[in-house]
C-alpha positions as CSV (number, residue, x, y, z in Angstrom):
1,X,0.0,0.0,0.0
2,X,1.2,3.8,-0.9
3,X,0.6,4.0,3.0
4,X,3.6,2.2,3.9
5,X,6.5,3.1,5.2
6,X,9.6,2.3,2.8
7,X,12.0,3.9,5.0
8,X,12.5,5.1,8.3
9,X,14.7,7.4,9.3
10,X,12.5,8.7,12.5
11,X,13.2,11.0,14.3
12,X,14.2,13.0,11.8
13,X,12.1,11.7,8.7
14,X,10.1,9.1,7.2
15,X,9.5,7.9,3.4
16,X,6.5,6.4,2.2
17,X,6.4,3.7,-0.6
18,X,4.1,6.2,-2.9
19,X,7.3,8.7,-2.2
20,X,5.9,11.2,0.4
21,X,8.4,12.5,2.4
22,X,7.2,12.8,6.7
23,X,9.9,15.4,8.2
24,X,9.3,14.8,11.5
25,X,11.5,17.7,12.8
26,X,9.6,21.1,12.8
27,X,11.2,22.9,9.6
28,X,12.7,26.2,11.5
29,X,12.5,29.3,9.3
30,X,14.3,32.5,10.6
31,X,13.8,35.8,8.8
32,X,16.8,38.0,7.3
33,X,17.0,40.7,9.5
34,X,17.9,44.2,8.0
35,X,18.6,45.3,12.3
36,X,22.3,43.9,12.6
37,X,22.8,41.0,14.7
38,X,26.5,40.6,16.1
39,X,27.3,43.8,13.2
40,X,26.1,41.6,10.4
41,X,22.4,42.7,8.3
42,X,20.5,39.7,6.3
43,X,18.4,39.8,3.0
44,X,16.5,37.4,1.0
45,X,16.4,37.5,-2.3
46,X,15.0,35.1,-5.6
47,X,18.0,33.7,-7.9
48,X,15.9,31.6,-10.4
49,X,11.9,33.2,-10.5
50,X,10.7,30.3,-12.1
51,X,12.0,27.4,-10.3
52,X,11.0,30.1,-7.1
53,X,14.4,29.6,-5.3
54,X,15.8,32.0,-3.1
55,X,19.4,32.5,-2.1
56,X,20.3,34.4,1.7
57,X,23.1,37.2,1.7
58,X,25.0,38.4,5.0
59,X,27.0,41.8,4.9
60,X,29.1,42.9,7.8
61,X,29.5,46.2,8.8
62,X,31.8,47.5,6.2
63,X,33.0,50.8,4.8
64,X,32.2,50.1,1.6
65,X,35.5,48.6,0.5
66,X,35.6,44.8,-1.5
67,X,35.3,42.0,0.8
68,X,35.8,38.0,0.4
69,X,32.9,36.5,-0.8
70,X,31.7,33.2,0.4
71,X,29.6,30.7,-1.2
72,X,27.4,28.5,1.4
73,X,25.7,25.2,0.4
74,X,24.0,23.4,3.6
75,X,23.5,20.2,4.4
76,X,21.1,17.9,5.7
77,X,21.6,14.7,3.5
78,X,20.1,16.6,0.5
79,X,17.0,15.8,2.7
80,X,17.0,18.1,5.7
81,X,17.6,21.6,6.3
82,X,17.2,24.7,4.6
83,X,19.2,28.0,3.8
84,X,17.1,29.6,5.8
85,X,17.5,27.0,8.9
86,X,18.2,28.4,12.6
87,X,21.6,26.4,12.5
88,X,22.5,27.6,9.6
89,X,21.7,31.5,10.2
90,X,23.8,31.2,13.4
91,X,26.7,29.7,12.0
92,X,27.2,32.2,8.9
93,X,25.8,35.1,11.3
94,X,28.7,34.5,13.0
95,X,31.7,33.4,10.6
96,X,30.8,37.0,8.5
97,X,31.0,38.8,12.0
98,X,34.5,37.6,12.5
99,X,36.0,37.3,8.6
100,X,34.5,40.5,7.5
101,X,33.6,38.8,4.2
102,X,30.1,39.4,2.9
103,X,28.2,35.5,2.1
104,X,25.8,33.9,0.6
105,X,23.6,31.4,1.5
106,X,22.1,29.2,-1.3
107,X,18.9,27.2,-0.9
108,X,18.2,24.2,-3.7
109,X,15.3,21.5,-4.0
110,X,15.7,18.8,-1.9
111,X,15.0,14.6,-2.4
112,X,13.3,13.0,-2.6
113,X,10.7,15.2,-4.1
114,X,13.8,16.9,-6.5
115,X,15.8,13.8,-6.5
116,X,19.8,14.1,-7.5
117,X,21.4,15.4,-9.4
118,X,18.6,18.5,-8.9
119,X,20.6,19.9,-6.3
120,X,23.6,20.6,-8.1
121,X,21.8,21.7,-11.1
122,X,20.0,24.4,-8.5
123,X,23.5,25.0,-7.2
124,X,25.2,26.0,-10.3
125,X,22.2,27.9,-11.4
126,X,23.2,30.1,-8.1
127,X,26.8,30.5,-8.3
128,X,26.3,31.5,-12.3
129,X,23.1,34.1,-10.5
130,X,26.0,35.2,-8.2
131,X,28.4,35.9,-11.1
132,X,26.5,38.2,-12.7
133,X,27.3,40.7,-10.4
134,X,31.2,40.5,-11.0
135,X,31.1,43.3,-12.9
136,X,29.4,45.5,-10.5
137,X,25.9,45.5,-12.5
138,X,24.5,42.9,-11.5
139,X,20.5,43.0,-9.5
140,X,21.8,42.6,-6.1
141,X,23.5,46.5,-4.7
142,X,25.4,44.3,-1.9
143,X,27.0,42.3,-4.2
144,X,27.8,44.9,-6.8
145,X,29.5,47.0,-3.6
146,X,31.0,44.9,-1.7
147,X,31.6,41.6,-3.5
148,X,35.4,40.9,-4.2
149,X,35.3,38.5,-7.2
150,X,39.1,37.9,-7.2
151,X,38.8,36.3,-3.5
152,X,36.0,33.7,-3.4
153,X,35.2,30.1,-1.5
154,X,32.8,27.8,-2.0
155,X,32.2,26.1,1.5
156,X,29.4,23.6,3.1
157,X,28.8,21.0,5.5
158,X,28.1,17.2,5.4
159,X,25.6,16.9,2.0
160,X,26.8,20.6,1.3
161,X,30.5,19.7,1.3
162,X,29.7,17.5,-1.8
163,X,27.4,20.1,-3.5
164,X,30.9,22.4,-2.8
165,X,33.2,19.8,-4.5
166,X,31.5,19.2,-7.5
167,X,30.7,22.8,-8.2
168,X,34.6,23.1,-7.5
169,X,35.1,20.9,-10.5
170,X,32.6,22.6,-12.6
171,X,34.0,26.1,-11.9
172,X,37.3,24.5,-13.4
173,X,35.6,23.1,-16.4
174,X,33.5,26.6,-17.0
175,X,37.3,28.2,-16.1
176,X,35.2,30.2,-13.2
177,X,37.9,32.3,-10.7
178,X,37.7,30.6,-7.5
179,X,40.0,31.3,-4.6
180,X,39.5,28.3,-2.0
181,X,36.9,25.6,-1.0
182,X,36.1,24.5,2.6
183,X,34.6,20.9,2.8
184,X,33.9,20.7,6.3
185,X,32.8,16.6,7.4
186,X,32.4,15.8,3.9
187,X,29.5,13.3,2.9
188,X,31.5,11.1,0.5
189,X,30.3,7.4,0.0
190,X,31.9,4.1,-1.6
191,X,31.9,0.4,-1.3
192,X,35.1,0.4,0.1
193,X,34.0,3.4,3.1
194,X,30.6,1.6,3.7
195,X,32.5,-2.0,4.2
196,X,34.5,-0.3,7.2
197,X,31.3,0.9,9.3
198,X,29.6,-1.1,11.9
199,X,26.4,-2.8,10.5
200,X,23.8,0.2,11.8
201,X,25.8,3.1,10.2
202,X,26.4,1.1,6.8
203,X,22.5,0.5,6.1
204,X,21.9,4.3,7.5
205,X,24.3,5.5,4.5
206,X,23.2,3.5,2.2
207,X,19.7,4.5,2.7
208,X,20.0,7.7,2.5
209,X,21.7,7.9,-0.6
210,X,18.9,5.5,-2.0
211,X,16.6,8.1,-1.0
212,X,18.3,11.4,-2.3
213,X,19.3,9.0,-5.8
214,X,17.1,6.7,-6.4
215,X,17.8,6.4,-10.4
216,X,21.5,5.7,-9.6
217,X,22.3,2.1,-11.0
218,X,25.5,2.4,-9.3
219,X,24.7,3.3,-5.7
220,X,27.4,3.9,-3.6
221,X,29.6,4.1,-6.0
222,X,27.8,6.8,-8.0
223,X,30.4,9.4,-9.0
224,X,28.4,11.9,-7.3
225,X,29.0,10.3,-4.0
226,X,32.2,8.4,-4.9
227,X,34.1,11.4,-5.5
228,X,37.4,9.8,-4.7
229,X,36.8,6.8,-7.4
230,X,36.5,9.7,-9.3
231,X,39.1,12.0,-11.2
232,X,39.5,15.2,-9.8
233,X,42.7,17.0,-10.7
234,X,40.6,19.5,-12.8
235,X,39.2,21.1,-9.1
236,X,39.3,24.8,-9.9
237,X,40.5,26.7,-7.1
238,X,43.6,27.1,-5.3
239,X,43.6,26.1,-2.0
240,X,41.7,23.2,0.4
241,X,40.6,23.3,4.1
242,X,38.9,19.6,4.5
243,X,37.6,19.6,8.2
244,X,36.7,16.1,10.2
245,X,35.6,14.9,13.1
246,X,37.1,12.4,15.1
247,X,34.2,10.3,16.0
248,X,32.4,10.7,12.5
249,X,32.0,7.8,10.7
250,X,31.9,9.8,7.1
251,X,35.6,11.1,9.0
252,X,37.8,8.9,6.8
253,X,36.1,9.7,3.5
254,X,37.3,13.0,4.0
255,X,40.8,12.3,5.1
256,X,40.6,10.0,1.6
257,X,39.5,13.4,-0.4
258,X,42.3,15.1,1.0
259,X,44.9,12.2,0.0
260,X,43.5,12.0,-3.6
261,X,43.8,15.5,-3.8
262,X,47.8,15.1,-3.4
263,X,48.3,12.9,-5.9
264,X,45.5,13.9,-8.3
265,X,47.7,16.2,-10.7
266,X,45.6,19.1,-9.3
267,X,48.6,21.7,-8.1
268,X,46.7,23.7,-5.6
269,X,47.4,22.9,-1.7
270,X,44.9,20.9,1.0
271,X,45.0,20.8,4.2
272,X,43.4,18.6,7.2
273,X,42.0,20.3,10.1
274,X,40.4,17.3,12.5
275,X,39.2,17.8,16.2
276,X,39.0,14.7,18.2
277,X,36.1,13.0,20.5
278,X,33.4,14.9,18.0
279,X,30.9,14.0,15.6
280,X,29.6,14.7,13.1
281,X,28.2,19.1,12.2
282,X,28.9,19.0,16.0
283,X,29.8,23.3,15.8
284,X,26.4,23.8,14.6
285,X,24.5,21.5,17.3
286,X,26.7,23.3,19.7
287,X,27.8,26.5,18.5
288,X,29.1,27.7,21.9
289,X,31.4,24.8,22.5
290,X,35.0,25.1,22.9
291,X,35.7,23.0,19.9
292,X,33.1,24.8,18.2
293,X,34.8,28.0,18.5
294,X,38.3,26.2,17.5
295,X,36.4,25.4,14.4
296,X,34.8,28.6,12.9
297,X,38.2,30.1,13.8
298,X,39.8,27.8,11.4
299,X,37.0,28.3,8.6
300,X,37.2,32.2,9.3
301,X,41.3,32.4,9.1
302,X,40.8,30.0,5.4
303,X,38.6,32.9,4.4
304,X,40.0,35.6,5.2
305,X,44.0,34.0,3.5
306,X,44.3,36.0,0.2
């Protein structure tokens, strides 16, 4: 029956066999707020009318001189979670306060209603939205003033961290100027990654990479989640901060990223920033932790490096 459950991932979400999604956690919406929160304003504003996707933009207080631009892309799975989520507001209200860069937050269709490879598709549409502005005409007054185009990073979390590598390889295929890339607990899959997890975490990946691809024929080892099986020499930006957490279990796909990197042909530099005893987007569960703080440090020095 279409009533039945095919999956669940309770208590965050549950998938019926007639493909309605259940999110069980109240989806949290927090306003852009134009009254500056911790120095830094917020505004909302469309990127693609007619797919109705909207993109979130934080600006410090600034004198009006060119600041790094950063390019967010959440994560949730490519299930949970929106641009707009309280975790996410709080995180880039803050890294903006203390890197002085202006950023923006991109929101994209989610599975398994907009199954993959929609979310990259959304993704690029943004960053291409975004680059319109390089030239200081562009729809968007923040981004015309304040946006420097010569110093920009891609950066995301967990499902976001892979939306950030692929649209790191696609910037190098469309020759598009980017400075740095910040992959931070990186939701990379394989055979090989999936064999070395205990029983309960190996059919929790698998899952939710079923759900978010179901058309895949290769599964885990769909290039879009087996990046490393993958080439990737042609990444087109200069510089890598791959962050991991000790007690994650998607820890040693992203310590594999960072090794492939090395011997990939690509000629830029990566480096490995891991903090022990933690899990998994533990700075945004916790933003107030100690290791928390160690960590947005980290992602605000990487952004602010020319």
């Amino acid at each position: 029956m279409d009533s039945e459950i095919a999956f669940d991932y309770s208590p965050r979400f549950r998938i019926f066999k007639n493909g309605h999604i259940q999110r069980l956690v109240p989806e949290t919406f927090v306003p852009p707020s134009l009254n500056p929160e911790n120095g830094v304003v917020s505004k909302d504003t469309v990127y693609s009318p007619e797919k109705n996707l909207s993109l979130r933009i934080y600006l410090p207080n600034t004198t009006g001189e060119k600041i790094p631009l950063l390019i967010y892309f959440h994560g949730g799975g490519f299930i949970m979670e929106t641009a707009f989520s309280s975790i996410y507001h709080t995180f880039l209200t803050s890294t903006v306060s203390a890197a002085g860069c202006i950023a923006v937050s991109v929101d994209y269709r989610r599975a398994p209603e907009h199954p993959i490879p929609i979310a990259y598709e959304d993704s690029w549409d943004a960053i291409k939205w975004i680059f319109t502005h390089i030239s200081g005409s562009g729809s968007e007054d923040w981004l015309n003033k304040h946006a420097d185009f010569s110093n920009v990073v891609f950066a995301g979390d967990s499902a976001g961290s892979n939306i950030v590598h692929h649209m790191g390889i696609r910037a190098g295929k469309e020759k598009l100027t980017v400075s740095g890339m910040i992959l931070c607990h990186p939701y990379f899959l394989s055979k090989a990654l999936i064999e070395e997890m205990e029983m309960g975490a190996m059919r929790y990946m698998e899952g939710l990479w079923e759900i978010a691809s179901p058309n895949s024929e290769n599964g885990v080892e769909d290039p879009w989640i087996n990046v490393v099986g993958s080439d990737i020499s042609g990444l087109g930006c200069g510089r890598v901060l791959v962050m991991v957490a000790g007690n994650d279990v998607l820890a040693k796909g992203g310590w594999d990223y960072a090794a492939k990197l090395e011997i990939s042909g690509w000629e830029g530099k990566v480096e490995v920033m891991e903090i022990e005893d933690e899990d998994h987007v533990f700075h945004l569960r916790n933003p107030n932790s100690d290791n928390a703080r160690r960590l947005l440090q980290s992602f605000v020095e990487f952004v602010k490096r020319d």
